[in-house]
NURO-624382 format. One record per atom (N, C-alpha, C, O): x, y, z. Coordinates in steps of 0.2 Angstrom, whole numbers, padded with zeros to 4 digits, always signed. Example, Ala and Ser with C-alpha at 12.3 -4.5 7.8 and 13.67 -1.06 7.14 Angstrom:
+0066-0028+0039 +0062-0022+0039 +0066-0016+0039 +0071-0017+0042 +0064-0011+0035 +0068-0005+0036 +0064+0000+0039 +0067+0006+0040 
//
This chain:
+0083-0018+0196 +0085-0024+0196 +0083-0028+0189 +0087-0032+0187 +0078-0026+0186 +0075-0030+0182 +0077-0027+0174 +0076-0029+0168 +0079-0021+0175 +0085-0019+0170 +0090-0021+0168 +0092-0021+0163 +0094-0022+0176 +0100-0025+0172 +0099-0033+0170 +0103-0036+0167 +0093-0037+0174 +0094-0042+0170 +0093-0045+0163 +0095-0050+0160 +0089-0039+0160 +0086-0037+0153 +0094-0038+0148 +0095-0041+0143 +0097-0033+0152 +0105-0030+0150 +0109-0037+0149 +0111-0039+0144 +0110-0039+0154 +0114-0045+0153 +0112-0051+0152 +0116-0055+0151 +0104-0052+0150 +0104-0057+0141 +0105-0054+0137 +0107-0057+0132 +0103-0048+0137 +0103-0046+0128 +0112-0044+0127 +0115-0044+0122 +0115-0044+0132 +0123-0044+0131 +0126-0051+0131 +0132-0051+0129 +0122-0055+0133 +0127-0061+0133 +0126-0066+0124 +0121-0066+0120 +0133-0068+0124 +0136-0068+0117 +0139-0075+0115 +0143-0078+0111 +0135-0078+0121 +0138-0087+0120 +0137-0092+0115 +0141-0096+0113 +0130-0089+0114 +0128-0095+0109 +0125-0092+0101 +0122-0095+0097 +0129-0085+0101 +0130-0082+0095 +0133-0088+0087 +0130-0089+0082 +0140-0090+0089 +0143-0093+0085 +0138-0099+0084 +0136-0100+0078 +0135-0103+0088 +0134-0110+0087 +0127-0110+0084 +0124-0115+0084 +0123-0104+0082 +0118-0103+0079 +0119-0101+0072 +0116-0103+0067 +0127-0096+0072 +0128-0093+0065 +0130-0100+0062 +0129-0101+0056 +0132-0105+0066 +0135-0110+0062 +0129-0115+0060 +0129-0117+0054 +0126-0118+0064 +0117-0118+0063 +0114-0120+0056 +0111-0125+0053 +0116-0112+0055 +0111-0108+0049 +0117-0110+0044 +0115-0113+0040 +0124-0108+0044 +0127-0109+0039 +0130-0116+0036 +0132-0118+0030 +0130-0121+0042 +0131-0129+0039 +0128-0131+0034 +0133-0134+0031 +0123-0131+0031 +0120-0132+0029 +0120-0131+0019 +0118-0134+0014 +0123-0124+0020 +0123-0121+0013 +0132-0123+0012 +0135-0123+0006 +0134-0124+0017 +0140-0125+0014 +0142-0132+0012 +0146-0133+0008 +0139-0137+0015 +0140-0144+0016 +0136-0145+0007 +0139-0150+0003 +0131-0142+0006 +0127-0144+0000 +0132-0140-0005 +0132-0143-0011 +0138-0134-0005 +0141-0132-0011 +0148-0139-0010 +0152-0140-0015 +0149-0141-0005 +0155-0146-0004 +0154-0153-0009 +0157-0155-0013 +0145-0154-0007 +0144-0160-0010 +0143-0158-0017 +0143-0162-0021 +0142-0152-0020 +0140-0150-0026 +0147-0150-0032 +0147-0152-0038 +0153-0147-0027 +0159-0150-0031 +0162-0155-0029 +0168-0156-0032 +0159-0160-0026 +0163-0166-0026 +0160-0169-0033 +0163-0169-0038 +0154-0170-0032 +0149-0172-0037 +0150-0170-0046 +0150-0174-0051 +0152-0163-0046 +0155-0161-0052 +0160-0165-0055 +0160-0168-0060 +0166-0165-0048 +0173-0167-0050 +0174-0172-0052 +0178-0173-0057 +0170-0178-0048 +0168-0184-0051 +0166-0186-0056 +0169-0190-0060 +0159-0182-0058 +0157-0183-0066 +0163-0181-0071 +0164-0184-0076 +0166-0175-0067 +0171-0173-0074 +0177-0181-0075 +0179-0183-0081 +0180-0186-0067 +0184-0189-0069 +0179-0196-0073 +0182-0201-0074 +0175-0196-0073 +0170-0200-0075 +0169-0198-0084 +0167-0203-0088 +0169-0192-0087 +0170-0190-0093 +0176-0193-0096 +0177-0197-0100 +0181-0189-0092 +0187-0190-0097 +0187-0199-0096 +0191-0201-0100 +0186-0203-0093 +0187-0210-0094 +0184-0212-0099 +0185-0218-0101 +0179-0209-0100 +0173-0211-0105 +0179-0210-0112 +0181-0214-0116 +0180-0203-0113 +0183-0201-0118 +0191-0206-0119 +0194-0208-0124 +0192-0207-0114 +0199-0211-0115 +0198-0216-0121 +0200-0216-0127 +0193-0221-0116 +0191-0227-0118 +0189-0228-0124 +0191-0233-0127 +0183-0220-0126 +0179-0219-0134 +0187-0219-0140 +0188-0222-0145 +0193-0215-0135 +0197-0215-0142 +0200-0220-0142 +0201-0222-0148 +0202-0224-0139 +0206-0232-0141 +0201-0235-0145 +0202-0237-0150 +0194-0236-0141 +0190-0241-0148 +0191-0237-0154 +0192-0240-0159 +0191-0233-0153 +0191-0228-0162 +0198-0232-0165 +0200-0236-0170 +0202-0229-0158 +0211-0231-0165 +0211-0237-0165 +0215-0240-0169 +0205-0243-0160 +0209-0251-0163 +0205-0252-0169 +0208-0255-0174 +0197-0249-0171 +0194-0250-0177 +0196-0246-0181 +0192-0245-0186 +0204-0241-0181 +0205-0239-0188 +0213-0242-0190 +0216-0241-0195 +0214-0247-0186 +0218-0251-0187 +0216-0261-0190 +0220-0266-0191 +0208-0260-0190 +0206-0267-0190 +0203-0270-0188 +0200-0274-0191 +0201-0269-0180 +0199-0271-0174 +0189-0270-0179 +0188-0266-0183 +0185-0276-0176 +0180-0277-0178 +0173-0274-0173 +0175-0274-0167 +0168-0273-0174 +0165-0267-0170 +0164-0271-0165 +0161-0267-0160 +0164-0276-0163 +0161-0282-0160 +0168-0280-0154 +0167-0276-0150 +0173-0283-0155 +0180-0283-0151 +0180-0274-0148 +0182-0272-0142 +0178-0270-0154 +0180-0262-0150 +0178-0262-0145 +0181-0259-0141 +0170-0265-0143 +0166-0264-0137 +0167-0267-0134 +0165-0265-0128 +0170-0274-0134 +0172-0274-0128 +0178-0272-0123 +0178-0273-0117 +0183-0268-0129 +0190-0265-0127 +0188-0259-0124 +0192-0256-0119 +0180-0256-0127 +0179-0250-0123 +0177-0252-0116 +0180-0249-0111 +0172-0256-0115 +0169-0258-0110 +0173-0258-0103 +0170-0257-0097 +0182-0262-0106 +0186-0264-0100 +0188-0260-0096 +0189-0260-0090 +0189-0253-0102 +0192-0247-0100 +0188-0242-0095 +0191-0237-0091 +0182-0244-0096 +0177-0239-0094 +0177-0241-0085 +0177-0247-0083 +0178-0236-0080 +0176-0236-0076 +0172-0242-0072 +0169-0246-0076 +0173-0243-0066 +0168-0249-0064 +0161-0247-0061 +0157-0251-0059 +0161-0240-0060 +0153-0239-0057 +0150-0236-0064 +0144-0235-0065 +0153-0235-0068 +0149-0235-0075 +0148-0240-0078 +0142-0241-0080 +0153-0245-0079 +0152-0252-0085 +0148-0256-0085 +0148-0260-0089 +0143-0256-0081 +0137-0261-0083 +0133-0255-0085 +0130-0257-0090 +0133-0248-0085 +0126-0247-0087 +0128-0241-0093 +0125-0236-0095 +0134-0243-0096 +0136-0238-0100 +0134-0244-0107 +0136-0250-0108 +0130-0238-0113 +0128-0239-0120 +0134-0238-0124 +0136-0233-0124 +0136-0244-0127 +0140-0241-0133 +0140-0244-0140 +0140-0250-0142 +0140-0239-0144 +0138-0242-0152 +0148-0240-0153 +0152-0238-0150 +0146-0243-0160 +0153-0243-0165 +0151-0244-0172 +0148-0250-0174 +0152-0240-0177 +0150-0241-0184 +0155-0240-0186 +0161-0238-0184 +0154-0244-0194 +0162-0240-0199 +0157-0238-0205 +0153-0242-0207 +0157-0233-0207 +0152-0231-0212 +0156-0231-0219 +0161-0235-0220 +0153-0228-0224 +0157-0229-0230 +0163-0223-0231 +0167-0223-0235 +0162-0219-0226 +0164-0214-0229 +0170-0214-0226 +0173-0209-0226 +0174-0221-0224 +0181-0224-0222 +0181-0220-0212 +0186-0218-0209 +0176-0220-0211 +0177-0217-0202 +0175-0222-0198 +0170-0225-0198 +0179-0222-0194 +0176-0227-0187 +0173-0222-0182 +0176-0217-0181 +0166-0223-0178 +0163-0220-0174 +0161-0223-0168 +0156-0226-0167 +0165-0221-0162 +0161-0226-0157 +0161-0218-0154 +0159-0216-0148 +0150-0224-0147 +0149-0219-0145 +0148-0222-0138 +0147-0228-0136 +0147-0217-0134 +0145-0219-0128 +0142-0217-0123 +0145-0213-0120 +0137-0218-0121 +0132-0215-0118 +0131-0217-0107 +0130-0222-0103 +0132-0212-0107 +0131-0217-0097 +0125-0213-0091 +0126-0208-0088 +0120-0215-0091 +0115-0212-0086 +0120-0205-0080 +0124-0207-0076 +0119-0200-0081 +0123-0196-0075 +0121-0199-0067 +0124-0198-0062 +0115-0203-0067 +0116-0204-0061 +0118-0210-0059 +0118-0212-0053 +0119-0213-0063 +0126-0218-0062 +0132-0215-0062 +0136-0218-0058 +0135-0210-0065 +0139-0205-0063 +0141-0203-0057 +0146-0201-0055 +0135-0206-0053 +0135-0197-0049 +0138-0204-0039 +0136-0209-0035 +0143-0199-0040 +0146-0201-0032 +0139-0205-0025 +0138-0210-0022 +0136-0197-0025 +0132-0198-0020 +0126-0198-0022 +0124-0193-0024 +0122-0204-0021 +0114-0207-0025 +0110-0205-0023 +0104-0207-0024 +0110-0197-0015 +0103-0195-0015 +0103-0187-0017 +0099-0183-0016 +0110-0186-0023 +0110-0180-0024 +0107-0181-0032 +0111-0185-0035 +0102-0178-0034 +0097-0178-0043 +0104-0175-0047 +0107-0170-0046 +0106-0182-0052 +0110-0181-0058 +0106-0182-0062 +0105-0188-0063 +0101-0176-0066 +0097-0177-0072 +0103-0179-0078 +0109-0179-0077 +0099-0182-0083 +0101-0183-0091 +0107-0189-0091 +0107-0194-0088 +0112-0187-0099 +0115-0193-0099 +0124-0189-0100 +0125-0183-0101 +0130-0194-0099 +0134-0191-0102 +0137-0195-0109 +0137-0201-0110 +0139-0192-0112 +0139-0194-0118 +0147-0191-0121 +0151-0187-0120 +0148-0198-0125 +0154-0197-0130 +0155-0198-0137 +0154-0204-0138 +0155-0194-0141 +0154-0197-0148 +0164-0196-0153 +0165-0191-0156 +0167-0200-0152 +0174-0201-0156 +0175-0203-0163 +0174-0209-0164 +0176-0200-0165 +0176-0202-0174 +0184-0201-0178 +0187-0196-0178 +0185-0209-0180 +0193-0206-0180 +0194-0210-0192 +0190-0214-0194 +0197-0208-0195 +0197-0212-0200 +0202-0217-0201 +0208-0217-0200 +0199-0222-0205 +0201-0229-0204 +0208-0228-0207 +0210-0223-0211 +0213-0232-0205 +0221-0232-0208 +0219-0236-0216 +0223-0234-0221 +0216-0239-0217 +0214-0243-0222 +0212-0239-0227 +0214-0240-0233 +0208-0232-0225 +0205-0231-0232 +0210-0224-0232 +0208-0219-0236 +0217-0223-0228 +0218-0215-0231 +0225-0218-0237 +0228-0214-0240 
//
């Protein structure tokens, strides 16, 4: 009697799935939130880049460093634009250069997952004036 009760736990197969699932929740949910988190930074880059090359083309048509930044600033995303850094130079060498800097974890969707460092954009376009 006490065989076959042995038999018929170690055979029963109920709560197999809901353990394997248990253990695997966990590692998939963290690759789920891993590529949300990418895809975002990525659509958080190219707005960055959009924004960096319109200030380029308004200051190589005229536009004054003072006005580019703000043209960039309007452009940029709204979970970035208060904390996104932007310079704009015209050097001598007839190039306009704006730059733009934004904390990744201001980037970053989900604020309990560590986005170290910065993302950064540097566009350099030359002025219509001096070619």
């Amino acid at each position: 009697m006490r065989t076959s009760i042995l038999l018929g736990i170690r055979n029963n197969r109920a709560g197999a799935a809901a353990v394997e699932m248990a253990l695997l929740l966990p590692a998939l949910l963290g690759m789920a939130f891993t590529v949300i988190e990418l895809g975002f930074a990525g659509v958080t880059y190219s707005a960055m880049m959009s924004s960096a090359r319109t200030g380029a083309r308004e200051m190589t048509f005229g536009m004054n460093g003072t006005a580019a930044r703000s043209a960039v600033r309007t452009q940029l995303p709204g979970w970035v634009r208060a904390g996104a850094t932007i310079n704009t130079t015209e050097d001598d060498d007839g190039m306009a250069r704006v730059r733009i800097s934004v904390p990744a974890s201001q980037a970053a969707l989900i604020p309990f997952i560590p986005f170290p460092g910065n993302l950064s954009v540097d566009i350099t376009m030359p002025r219509v004036a001096d070619r």
